[in-house]
N, CA, C and O of each residue as an XYZ file, in Angstrom:
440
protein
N     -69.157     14.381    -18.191
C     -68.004     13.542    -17.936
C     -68.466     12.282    -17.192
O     -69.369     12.222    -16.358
N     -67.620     11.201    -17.679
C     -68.037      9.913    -17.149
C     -67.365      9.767    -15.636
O     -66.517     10.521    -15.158
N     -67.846      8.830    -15.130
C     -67.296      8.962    -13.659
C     -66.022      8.042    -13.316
O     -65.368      7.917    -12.280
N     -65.898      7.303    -14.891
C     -64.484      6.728    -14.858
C     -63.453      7.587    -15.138
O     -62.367      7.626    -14.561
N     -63.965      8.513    -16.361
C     -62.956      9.552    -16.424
C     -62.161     10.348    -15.585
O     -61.041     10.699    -15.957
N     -62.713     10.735    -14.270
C     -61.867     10.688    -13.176
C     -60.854     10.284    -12.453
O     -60.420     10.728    -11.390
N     -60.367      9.051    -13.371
C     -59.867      8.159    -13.042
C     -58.595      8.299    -13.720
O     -58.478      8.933    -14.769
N     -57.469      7.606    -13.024
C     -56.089      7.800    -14.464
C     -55.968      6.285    -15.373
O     -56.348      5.193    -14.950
N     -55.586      6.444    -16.187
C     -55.933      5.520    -17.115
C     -55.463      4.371    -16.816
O     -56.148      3.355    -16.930
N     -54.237      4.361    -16.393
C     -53.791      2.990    -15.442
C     -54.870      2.520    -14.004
O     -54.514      1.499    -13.415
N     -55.762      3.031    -13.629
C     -56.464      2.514    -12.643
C     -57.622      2.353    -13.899
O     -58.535      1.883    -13.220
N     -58.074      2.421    -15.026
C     -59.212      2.061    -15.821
C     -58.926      1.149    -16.004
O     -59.815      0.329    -15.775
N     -57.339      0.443    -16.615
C     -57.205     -0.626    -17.152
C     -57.045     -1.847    -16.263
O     -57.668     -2.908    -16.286
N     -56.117     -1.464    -15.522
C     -56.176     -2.254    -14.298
C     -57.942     -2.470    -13.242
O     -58.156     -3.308    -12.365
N     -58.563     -1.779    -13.579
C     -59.872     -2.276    -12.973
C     -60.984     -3.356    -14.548
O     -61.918     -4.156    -14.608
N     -60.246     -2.789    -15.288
C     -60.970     -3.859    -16.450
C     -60.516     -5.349    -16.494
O     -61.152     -6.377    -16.726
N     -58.941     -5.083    -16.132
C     -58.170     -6.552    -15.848
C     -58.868     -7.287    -15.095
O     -59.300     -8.377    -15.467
N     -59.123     -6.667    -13.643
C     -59.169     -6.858    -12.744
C     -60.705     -7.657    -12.771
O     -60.816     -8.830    -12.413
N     -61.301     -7.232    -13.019
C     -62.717     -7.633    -14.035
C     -62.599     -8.829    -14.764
O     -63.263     -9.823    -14.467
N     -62.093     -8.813    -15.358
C     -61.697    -10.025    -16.602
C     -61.292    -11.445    -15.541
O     -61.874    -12.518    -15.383
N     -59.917    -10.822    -14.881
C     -59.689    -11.721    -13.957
C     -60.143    -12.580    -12.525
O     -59.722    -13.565    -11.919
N     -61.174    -11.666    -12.383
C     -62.340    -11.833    -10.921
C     -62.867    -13.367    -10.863
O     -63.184    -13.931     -9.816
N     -62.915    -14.039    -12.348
C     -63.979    -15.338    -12.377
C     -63.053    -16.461    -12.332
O     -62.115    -16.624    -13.112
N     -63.318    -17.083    -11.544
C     -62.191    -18.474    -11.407
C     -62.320    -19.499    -12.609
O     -61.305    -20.182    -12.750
N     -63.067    -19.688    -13.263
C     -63.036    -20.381    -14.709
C     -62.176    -19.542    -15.722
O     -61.354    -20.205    -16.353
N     -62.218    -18.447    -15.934
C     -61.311    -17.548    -16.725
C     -59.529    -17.927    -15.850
O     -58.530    -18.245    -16.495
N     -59.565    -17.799    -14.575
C     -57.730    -18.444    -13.881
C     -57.725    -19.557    -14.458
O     -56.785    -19.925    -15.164
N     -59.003    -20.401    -14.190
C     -57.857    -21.736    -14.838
C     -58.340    -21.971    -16.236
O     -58.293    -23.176    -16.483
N     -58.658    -21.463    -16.953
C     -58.302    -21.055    -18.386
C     -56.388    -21.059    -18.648
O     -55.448    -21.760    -19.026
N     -56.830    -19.443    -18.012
C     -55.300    -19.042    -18.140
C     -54.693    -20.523    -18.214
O     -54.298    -21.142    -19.203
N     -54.745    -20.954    -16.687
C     -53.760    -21.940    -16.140
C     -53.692    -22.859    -17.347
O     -52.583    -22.937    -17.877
N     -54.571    -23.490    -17.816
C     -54.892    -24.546    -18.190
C     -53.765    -24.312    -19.855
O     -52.827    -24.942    -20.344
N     -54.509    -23.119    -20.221
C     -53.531    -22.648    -21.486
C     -52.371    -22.211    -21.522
O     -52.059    -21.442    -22.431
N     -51.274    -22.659    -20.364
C     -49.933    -22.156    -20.027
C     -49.775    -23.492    -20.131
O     -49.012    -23.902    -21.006
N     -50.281    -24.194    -19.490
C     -50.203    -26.247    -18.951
C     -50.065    -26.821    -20.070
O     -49.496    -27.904    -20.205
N     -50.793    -25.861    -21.396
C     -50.795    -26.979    -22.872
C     -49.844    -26.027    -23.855
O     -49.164    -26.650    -24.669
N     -49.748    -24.763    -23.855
C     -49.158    -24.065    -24.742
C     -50.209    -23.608    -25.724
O     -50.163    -22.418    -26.036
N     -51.104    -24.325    -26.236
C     -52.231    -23.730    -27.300
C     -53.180    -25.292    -27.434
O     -52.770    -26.421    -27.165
N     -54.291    -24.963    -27.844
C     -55.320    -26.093    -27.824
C     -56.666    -25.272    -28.631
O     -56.513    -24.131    -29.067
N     -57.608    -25.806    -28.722
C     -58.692    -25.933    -29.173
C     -59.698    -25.780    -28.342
O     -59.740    -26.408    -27.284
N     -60.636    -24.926    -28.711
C     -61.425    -24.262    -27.313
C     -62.421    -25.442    -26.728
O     -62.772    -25.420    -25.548
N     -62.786    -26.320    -27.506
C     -63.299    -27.639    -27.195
C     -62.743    -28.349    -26.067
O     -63.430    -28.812    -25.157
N     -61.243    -28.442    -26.160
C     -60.600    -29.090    -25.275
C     -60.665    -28.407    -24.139
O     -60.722    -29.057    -23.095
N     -60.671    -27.085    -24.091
C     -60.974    -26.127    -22.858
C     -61.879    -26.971    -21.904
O     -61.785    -27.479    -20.787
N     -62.938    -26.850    -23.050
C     -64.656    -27.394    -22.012
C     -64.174    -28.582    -21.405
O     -64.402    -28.611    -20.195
N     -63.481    -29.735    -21.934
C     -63.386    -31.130    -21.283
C     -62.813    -30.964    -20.312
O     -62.976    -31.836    -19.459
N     -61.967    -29.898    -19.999
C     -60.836    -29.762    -18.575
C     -61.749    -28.998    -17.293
O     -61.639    -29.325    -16.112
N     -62.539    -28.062    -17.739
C     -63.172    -27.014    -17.679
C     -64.426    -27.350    -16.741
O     -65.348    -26.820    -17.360
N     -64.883    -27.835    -15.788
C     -66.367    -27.863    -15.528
C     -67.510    -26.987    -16.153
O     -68.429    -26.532    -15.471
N     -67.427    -26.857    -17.025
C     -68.536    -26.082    -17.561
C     -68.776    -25.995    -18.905
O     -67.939    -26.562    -19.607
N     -69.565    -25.517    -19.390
C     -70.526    -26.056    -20.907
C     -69.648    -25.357    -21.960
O     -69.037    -24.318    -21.710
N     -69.614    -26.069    -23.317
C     -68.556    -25.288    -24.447
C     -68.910    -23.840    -24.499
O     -68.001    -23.095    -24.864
N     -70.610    -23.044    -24.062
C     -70.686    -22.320    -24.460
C     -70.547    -20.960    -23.520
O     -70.422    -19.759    -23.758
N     -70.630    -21.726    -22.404
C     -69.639    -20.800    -21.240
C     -68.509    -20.402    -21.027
O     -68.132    -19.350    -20.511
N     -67.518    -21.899    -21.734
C     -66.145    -21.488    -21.791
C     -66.179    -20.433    -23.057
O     -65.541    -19.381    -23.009
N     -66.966    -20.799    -24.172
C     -66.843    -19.703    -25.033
C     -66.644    -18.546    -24.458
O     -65.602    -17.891    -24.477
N     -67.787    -18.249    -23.868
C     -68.018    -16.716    -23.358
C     -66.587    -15.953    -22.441
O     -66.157    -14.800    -22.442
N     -66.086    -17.375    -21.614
C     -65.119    -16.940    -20.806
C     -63.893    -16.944    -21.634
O     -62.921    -16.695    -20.920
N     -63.547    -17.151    -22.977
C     -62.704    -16.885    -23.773
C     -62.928    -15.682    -24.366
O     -62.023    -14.880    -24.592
N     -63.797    -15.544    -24.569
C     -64.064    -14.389    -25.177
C     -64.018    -12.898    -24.425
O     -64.149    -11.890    -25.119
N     -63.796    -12.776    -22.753
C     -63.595    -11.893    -22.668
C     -62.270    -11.807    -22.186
O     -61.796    -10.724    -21.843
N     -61.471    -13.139    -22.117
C     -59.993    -12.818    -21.962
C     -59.294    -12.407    -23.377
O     -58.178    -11.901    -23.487
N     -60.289    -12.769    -24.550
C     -59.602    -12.735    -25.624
C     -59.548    -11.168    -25.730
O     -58.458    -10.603    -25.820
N     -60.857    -10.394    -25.718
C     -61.179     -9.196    -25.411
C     -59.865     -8.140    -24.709
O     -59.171     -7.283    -25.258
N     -59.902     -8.762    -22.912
C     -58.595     -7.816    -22.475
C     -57.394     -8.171    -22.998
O     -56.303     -7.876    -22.510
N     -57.661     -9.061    -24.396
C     -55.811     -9.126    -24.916
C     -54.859    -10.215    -24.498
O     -53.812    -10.527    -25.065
N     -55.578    -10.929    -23.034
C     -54.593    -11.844    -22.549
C     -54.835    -13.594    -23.285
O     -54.306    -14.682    -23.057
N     -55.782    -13.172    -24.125
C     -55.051    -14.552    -24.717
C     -55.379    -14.405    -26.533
O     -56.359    -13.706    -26.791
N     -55.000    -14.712    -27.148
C     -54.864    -14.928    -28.420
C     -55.770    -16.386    -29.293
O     -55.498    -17.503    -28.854
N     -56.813    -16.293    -30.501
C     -56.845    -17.125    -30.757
C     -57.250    -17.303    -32.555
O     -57.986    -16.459    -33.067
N     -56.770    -18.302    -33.276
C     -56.982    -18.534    -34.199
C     -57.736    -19.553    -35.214
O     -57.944    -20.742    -34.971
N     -58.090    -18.892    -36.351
C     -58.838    -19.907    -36.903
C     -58.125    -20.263    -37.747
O     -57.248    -19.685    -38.388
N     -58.735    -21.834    -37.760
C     -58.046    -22.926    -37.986
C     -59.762    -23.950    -38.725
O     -60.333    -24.736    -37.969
N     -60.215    -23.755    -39.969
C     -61.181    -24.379    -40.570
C     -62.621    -23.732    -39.438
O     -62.984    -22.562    -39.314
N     -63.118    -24.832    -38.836
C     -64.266    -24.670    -37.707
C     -64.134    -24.460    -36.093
O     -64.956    -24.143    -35.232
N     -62.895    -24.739    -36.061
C     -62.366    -24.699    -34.520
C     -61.550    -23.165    -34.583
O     -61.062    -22.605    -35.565
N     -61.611    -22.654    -32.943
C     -60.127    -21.811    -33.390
C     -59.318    -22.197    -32.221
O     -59.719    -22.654    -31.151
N     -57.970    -21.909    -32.644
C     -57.137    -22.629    -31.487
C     -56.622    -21.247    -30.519
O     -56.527    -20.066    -30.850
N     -56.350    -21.894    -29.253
C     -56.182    -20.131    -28.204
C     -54.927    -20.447    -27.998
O     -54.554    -21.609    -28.155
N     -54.377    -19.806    -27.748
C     -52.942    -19.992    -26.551
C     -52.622    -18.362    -25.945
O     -52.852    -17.441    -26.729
N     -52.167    -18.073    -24.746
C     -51.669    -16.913    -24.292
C     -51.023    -16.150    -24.876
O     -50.232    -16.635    -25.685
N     -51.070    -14.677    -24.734
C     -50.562    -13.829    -25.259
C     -49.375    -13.430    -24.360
O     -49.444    -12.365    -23.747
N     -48.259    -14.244    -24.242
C     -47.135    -13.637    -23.040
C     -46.824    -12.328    -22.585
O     -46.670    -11.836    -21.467
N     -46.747    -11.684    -24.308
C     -46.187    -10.226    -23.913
C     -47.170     -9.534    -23.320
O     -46.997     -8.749    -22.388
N     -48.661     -9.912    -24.053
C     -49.495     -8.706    -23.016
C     -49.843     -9.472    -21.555
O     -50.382     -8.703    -20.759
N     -49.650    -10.747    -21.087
C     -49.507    -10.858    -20.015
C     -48.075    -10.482    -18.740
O     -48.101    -10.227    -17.536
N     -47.197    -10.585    -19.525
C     -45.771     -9.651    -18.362
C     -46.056     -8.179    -18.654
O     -45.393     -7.425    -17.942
N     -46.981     -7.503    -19.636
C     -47.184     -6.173    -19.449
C     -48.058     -6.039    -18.427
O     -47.890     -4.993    -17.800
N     -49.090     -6.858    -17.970
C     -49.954     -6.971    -16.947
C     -49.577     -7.177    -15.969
O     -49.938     -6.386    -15.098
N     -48.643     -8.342    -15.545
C     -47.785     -7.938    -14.145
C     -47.362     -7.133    -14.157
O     -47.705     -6.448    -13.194
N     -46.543     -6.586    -14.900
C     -45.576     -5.331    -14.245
C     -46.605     -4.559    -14.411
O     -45.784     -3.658    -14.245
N     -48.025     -3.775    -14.646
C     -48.842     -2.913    -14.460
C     -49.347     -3.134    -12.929
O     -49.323     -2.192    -12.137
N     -49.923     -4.759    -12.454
C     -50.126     -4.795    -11.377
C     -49.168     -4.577    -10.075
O     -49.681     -4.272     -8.998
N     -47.730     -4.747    -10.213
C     -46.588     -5.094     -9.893
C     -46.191     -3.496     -9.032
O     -45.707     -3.212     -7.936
N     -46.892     -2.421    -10.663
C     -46.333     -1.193     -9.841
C     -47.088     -0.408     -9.341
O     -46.909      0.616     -8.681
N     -48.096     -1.017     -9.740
C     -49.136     -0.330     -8.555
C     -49.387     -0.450     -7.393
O     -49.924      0.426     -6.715
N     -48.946     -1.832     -6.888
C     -48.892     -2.701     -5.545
C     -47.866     -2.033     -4.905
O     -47.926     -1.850     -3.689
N     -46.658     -1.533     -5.759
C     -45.635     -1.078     -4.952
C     -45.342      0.530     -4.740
O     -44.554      1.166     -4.040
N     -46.297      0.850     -5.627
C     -46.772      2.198     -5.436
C     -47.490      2.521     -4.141
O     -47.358      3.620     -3.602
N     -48.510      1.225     -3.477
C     -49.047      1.654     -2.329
C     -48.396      1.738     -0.630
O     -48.547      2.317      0.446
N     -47.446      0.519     -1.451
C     -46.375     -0.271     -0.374
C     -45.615      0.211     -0.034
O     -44.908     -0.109      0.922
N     -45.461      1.812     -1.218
C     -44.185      2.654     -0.716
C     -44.632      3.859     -0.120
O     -43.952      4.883     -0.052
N     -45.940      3.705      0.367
C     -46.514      4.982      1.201
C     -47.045      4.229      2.173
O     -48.029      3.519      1.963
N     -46.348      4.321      3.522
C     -46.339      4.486      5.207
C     -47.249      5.505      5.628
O     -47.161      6.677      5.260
N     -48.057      5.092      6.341
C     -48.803      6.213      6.910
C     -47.881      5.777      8.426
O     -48.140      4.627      8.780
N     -47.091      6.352      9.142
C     -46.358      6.365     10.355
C     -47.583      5.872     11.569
O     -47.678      4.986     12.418
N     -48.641      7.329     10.944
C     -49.590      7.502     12.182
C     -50.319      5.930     12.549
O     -50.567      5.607     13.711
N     -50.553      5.208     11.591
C     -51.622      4.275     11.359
C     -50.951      3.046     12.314
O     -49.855      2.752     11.837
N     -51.265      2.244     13.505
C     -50.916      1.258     13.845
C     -51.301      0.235     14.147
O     -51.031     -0.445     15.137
N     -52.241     -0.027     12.963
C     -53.285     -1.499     12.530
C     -52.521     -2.064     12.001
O     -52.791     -3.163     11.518
């Protein structure tokens, strides 16, 4: 048995998110692709401090956890966000946060 398997499947996914989401070029991705609605991964790099083939990479693993979507279109492909699997991602993070928030340890007074 793997040592993730230990794990419940909502803390696997949420630590893969969590992963995905860790690199600040991948946030303002996101950001950047909410700011335009959909674009061309080219245009990414010009906003982007960093090389077309980095942003590649950093598309490629948001494209991976699902949170963004992209299509081809001749030689380019164009991205834009995937909404629904991003409000499935808040409310995954949403209830887990409030899952912790709703257990008081009384004793604890840090």
């Amino acid at each position: 048995m793997r040592k993730t398997e230990q794990f419940t499947l909502q803390e696997q996914e949420l630590a893969v998110l969590s992963r995905v989401l860790s690199h600040p070029a991948r946030l303002a991705i996101l950001k950047f692709l909410a700011e335009t609605e959909c674009c061309i991964s080219g245009d990414i790099s010009n906003e982007i401090p960093l090389s077309r083939t980095t942003v590649s990479q950093h598309l490629s693993e948001l494209k991976y956890a699902g949170l963004i979507k992209g299509e081809i279109e001749g030689v380019k492909v164009n991205y834009c966000l995937d909404h629904a699997k991003i409000r499935a991602v808040s409310e995954q993070f949403n209830e887990f946060f409030s899952s912790i928030l709703n257990h008081k340890n009384p004793s604890c007074n840090l």
